[in-house]
C-alpha positions as CSV (number, residue, x, y, z in Angstrom):
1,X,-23.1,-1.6,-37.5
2,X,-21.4,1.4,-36.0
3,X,-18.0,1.8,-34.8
4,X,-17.8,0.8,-30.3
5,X,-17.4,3.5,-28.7
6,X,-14.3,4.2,-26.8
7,X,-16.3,2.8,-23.3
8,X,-17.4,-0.4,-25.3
9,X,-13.7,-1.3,-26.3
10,X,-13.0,-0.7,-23.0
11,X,-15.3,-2.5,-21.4
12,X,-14.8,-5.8,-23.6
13,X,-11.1,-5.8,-24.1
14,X,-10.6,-5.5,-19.8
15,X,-13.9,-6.5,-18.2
16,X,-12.7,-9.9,-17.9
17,X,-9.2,-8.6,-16.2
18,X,-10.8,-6.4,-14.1
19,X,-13.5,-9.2,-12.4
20,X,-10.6,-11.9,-12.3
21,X,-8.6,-9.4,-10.6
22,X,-11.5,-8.5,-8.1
23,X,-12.2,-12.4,-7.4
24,X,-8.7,-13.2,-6.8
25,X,-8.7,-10.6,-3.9
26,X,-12.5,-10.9,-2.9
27,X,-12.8,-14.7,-3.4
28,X,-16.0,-14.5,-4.5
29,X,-17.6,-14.7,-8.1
30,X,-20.6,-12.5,-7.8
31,X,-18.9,-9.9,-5.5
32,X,-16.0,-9.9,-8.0
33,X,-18.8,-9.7,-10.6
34,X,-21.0,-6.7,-9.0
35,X,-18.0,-4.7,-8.3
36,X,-16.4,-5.1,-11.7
37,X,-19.6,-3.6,-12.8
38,X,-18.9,-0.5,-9.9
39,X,-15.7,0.3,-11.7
40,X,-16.8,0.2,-15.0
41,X,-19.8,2.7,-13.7
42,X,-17.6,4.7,-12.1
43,X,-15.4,4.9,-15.5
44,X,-18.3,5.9,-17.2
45,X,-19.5,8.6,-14.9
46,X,-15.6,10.1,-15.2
47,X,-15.0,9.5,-18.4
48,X,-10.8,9.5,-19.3
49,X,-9.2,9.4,-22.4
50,X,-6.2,6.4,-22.9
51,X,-3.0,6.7,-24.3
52,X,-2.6,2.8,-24.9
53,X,-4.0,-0.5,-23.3
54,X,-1.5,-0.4,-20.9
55,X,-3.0,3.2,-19.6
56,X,-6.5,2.0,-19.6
57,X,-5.8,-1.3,-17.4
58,X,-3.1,0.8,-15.2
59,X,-6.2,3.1,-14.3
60,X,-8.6,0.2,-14.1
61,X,-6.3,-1.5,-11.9
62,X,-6.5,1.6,-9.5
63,X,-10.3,2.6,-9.9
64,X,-10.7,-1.6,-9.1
65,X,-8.5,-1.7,-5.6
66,X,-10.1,1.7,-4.8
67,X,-13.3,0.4,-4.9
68,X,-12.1,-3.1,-3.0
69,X,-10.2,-1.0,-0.3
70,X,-13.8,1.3,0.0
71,X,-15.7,-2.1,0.0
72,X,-13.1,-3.7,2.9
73,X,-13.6,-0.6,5.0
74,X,-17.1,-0.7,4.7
75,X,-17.7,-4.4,6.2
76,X,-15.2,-3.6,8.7
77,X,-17.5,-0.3,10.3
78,X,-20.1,-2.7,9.2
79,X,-19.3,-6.0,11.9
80,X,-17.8,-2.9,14.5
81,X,-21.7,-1.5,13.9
82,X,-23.0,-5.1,14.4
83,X,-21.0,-6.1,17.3
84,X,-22.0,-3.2,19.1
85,X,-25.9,-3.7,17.9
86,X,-25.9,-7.1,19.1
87,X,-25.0,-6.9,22.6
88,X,-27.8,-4.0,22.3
89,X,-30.9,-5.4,24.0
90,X,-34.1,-6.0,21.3
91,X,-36.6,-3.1,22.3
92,X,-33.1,-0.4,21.7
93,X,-32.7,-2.0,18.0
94,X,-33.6,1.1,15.6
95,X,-35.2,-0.6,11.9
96,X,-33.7,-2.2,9.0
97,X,-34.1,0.9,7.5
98,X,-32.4,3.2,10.3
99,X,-29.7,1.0,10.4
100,X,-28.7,1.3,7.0
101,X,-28.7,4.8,7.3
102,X,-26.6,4.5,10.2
103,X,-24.3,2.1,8.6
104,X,-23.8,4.7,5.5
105,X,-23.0,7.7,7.5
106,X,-20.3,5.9,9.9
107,X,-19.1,4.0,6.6
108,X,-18.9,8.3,5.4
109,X,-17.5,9.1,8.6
110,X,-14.4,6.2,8.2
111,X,-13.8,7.7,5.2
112,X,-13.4,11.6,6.6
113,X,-11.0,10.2,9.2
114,X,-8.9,8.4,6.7
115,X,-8.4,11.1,4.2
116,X,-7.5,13.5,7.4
117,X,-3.8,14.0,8.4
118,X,-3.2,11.6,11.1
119,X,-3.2,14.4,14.1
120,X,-5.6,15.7,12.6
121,X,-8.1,12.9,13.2
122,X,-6.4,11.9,16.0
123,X,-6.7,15.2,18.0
124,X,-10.3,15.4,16.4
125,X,-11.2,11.6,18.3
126,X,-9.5,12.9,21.3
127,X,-11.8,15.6,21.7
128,X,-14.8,14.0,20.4
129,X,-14.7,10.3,22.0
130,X,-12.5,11.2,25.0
131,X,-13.8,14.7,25.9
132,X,-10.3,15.8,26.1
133,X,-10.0,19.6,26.5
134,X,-7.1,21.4,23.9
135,X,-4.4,21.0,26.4
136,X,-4.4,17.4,27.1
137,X,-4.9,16.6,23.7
138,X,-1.7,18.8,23.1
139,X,0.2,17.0,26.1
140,X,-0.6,13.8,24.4
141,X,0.0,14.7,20.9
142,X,3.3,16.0,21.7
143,X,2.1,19.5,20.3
144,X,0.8,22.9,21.0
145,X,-2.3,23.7,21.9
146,X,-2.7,25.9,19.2
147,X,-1.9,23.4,16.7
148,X,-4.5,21.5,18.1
149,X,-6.9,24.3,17.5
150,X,-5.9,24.3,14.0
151,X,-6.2,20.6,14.1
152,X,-9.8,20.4,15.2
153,X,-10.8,23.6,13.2
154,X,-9.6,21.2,9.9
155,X,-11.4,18.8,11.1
156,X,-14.4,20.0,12.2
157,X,-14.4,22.0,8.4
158,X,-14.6,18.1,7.0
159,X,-17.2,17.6,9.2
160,X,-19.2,20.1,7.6
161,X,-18.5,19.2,4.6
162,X,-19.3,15.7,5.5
163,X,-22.8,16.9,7.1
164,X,-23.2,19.2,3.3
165,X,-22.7,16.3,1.7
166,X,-24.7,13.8,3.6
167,X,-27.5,16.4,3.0
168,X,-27.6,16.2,-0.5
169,X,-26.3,19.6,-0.7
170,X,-22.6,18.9,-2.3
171,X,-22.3,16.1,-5.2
């Protein structure tokens, strides 16, 4: 039989860990059990070489409330998405299938915001939401309007890269 591979080892000496860990915070067995298997994916597509067992479950600790934080945000722009869908009346309800797609790129979009600076999303909602021209966005941030136009060029530059990605154009 040939040596485990460094993944293997992994895998069996903090699988366990990693899924108690998830159910303690999901409160769920299967859940736990699906995204224990997400992190040890997502392990595998990065692979990353440990010092010791403290390390590896340091970093597995991280890559697993990464993933629980994504999978939180994700149900909450999911039951915003639903709310709104069901006070929606039938005939305006797009398909299973649209819906999804919907739900993936505002669950995308979520995640744009919160990796933007805070004015930087802000002033980018402002404008987008609220139709607020460049000066009352910079009477309401406090700032000026040119930093306003830097904040929405920043942001509208994640946009793009948002729209790249959603595209299938950027990995």
């Amino acid at each position: 039989m040939p040596p485990a591979s460094p993944l293997e080892t992994l895998y069996r000496d903090h699988h366990s860990w990693v899924r108690h860990w998830l159910q303690r915070k999901l409160g769920n067995a299967h859940e736990a059990a699906d995204l224990a298997h997400d992190v040890f994916v997502r392990v595998l597509t990065r692979p990353k070489a440990f010092t010791d067992a403290t390390h590896a479950r340091a970093y597995l600790g991280r890559v697993s409330r990464n993933l629980y934080l994504d999978l939180w945000r994700r149900r909450k722009v999911e039951q915003a998405y639903l709310e709104v869908l069901a006070g929606q009346p039938e005939s305006y309800q797009p398909s299973l299938e649209h819906q999804a797609i919907i739900l993936e790129t505002l669950t995308q979009l979520q995640a744009m915001l919160d990796r933007m600076p805070a004015r930087v999303a802000q002033a980018f909602l402002l404008a987008q939401l609220q139709g607020l021209t460049q000066r009352e966005i910079a009477v309401q941030l406090g700032v000026t309007e040119r930093s306003v136009s830097t904040y929405l060029a920043k942001a509208m530059y994640r946009c793009l890269l948002l729209e790249a990605e959603l595209d299938g154009a950027l990995p």
